[in-house]
C-alpha positions as CSV (number, residue, x, y, z in Angstrom):
1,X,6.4,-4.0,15.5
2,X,6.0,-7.7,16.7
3,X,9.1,-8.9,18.4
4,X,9.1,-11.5,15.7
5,X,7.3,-10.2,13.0
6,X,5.0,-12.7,11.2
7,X,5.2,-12.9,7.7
8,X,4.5,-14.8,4.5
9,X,6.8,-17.4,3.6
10,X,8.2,-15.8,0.3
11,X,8.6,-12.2,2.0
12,X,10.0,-13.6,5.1
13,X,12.7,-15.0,2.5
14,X,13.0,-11.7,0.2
15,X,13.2,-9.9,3.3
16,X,15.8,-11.6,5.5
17,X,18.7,-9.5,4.8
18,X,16.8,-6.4,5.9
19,X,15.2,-7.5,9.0
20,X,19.4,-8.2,9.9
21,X,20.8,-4.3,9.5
22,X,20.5,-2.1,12.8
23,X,17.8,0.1,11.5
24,X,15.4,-2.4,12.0
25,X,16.4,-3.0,15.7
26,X,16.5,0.7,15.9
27,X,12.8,1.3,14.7
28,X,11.5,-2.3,16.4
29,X,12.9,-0.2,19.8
30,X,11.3,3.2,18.8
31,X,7.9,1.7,18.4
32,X,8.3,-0.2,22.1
33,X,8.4,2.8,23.9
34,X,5.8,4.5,21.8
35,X,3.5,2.2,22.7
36,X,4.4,3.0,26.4
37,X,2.5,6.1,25.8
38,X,0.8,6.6,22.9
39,X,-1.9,4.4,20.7
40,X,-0.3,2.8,17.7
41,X,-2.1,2.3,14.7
42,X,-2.5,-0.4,12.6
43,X,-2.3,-3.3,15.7
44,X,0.5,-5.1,15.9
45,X,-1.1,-8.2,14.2
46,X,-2.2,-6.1,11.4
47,X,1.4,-4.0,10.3
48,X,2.5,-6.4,8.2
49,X,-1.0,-7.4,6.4
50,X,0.1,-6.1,3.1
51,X,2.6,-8.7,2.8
52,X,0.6,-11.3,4.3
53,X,-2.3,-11.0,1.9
54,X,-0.3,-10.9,-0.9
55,X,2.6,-13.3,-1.1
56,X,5.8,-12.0,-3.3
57,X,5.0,-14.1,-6.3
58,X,2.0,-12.9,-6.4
59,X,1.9,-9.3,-6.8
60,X,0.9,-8.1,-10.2
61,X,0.4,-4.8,-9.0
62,X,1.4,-2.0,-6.0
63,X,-1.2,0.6,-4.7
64,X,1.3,2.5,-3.2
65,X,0.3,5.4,0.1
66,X,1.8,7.3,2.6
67,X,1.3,6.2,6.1
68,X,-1.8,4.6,7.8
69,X,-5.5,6.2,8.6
70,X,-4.8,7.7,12.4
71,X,-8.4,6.9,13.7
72,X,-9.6,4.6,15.7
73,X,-10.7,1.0,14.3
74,X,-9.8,2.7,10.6
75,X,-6.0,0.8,9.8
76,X,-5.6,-2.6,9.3
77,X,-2.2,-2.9,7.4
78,X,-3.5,-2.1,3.3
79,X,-2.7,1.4,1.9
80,X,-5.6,3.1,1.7
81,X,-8.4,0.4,3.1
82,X,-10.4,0.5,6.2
83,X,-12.4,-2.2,8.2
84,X,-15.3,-3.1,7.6
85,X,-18.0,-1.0,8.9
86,X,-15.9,2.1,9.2
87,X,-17.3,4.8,7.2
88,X,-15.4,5.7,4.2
89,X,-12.4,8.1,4.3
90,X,-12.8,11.2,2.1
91,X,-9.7,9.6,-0.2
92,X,-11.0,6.3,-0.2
93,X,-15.0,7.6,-1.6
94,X,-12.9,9.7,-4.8
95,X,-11.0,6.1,-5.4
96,X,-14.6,4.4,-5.4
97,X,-16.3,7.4,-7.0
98,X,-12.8,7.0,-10.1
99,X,-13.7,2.9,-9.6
100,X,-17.2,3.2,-10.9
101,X,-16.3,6.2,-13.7
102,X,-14.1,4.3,-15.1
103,X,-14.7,0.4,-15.1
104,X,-18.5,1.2,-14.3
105,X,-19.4,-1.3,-11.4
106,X,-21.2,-0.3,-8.2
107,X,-19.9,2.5,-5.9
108,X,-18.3,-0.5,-3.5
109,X,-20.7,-1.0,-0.1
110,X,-17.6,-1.2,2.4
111,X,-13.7,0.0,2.1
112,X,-12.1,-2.9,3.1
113,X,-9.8,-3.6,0.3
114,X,-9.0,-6.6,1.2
115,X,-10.2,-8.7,-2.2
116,X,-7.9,-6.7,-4.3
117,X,-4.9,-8.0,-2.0
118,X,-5.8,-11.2,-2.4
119,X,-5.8,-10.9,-6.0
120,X,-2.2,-9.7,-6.1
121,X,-2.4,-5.6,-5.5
122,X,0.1,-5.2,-2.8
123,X,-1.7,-2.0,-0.9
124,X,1.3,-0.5,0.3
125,X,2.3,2.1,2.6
126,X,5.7,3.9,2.8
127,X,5.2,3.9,6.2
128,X,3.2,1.2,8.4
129,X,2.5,2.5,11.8
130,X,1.4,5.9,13.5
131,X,0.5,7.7,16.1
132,X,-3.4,7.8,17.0
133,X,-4.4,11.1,15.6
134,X,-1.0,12.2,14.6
135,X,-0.3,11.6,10.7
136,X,3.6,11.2,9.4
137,X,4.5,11.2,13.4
138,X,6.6,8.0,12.5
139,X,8.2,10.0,9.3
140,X,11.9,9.0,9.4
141,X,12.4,6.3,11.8
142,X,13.1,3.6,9.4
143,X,10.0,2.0,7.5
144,X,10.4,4.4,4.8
145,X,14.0,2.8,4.4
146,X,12.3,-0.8,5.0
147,X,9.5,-0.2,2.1
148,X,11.8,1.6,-0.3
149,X,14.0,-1.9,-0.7
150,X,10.3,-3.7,-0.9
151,X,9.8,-1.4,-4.1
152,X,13.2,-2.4,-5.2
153,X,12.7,-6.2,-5.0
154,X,9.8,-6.3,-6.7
155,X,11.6,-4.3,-9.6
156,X,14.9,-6.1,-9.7
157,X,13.3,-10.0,-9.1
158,X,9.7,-9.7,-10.9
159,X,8.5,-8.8,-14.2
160,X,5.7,-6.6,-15.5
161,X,3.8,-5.2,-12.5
162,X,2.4,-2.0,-12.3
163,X,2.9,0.6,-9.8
164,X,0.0,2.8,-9.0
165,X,1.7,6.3,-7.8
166,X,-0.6,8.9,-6.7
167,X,0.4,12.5,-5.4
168,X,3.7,13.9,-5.2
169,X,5.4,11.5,-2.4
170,X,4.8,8.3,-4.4
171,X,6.0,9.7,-7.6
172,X,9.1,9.8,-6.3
173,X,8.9,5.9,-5.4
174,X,9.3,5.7,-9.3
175,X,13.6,5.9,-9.2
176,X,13.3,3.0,-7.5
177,X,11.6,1.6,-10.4
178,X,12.8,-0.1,-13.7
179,X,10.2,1.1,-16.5
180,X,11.5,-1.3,-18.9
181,X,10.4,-4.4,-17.1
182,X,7.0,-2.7,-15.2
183,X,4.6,-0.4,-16.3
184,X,4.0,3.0,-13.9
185,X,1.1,4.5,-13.2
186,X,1.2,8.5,-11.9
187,X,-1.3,11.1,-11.5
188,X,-2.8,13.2,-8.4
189,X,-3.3,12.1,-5.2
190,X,-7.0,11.1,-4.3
191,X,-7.2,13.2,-1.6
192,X,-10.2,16.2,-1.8
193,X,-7.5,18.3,-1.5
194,X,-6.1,17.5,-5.2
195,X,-8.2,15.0,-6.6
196,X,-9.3,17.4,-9.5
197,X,-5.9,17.9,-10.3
198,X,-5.6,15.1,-12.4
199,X,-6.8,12.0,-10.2
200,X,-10.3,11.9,-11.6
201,X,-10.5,10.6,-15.2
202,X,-7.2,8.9,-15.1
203,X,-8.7,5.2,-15.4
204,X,-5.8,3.6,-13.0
205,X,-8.1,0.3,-12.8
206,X,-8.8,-0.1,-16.3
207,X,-4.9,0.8,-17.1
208,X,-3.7,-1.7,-15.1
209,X,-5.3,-4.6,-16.6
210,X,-4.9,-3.5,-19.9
211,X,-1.4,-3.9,-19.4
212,X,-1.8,-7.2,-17.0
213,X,-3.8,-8.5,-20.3
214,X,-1.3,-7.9,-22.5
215,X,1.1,-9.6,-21.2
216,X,-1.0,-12.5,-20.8
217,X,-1.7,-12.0,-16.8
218,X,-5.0,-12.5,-15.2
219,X,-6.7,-8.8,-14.9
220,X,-7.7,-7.7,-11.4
221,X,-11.6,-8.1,-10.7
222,X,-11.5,-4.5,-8.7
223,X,-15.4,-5.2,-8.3
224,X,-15.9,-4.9,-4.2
């Protein structure tokens, strides 16, 4: 993490009260000496892109993943998204190959993610660093506390966004979550592992808008 961590105006203000409890010191001083002597991913520039491309009045909806891709040059600081001209996790092709099933575009020519966060999907991960080649090795050092009260804000201060919850982990995000002012999305993880278990044919893109649309809020163009 950034000694100072640069962020967008409205989450820097959401936020303040957090960055302030020890935990945050705690995990700012865990991720120094990692660095020391191991390669972080995303950069340091990059952790807090989620909130960056999306400012806090502007989410109408929440992609919600675990932690960030492990590889080299994949990460960039949006749940699921990777840079252009990095070839396509195996999650991230099911998400494209559920995209075109269900709202019948293109299969997308790149995964960077990037135009749905600047339409107001918050792509966020429960976690937002890691160890090169070592997935969940910053399980439990604090962003998980950090990104649960993100979830919480966004219930308790905004109305009517949907939260896209896939697999088992982000399900659980949903206590956090009040259903009578937002609209939850659930249903398998994309991964190969479990995407036929109920990911495929479940329309996500196509749900979300028809709930942004009825309540008179500008649908996502998830085109890429």
């Amino acid at each position: 993490m950034p000694v100072h961590p640069i962020l967008h105006e409205s989450w820097k203000e959401a936020l303040k009260a957090e960055f302030l409890h020890p935990y945050m010191d705690e995990l700012k001083t865990f991720l120094l000496e990692e660095k020391k002597h191991h390669t972080i991913y995303p950069d340091g520039s990059h952790i807090f892109n989620a909130f960056n491309s999306t400012p806090f009045e502007s989410v109408k909806a929440v992609i919600l993943g675990q932690d960030p891709y492990h590889g080299a040059h994949q990460a960039h600081g949006l749940s699921f998204s990777v840079q252009r001209g990095v070839p396509l996790p195996p999650s991230l092709q099911n998400i494209f190959k559920e995209l075109v099933d269900d709202i019948g575009c293109p299969f997308p020519k790149n995964g960077d993610l990037s135009p749905w966060a600047e339409q107001g999907v918050l792509l966020l991960n429960t976690i937002l660093t890691v160890r090169s080649g070592e997935p969940l090795s910053h399980k439990a050092r604090g962003w998980e506390r950090f990104t649960d009260q993100v979830i919480r804000l966004l219930s308790e201060e905004r109305e009517h966004i949907v939260f896209i919850l896939w697999g088992a982990p982000a399900g659980k995000k949903a206590a956090l979550i009040d259903e009578s002012r937002h609209h939850i999305i659930r249903s398998a993880h994309p991964s190969p592992l479990s995407s036929y278990r109920g990911f495929f044919g479940s329309k996500p893109f196509s749900r979300t808008n028809a709930y942004l649309q009825s309540h008179q809020i500008a649908p996502v163009d998830w085109r890429l």
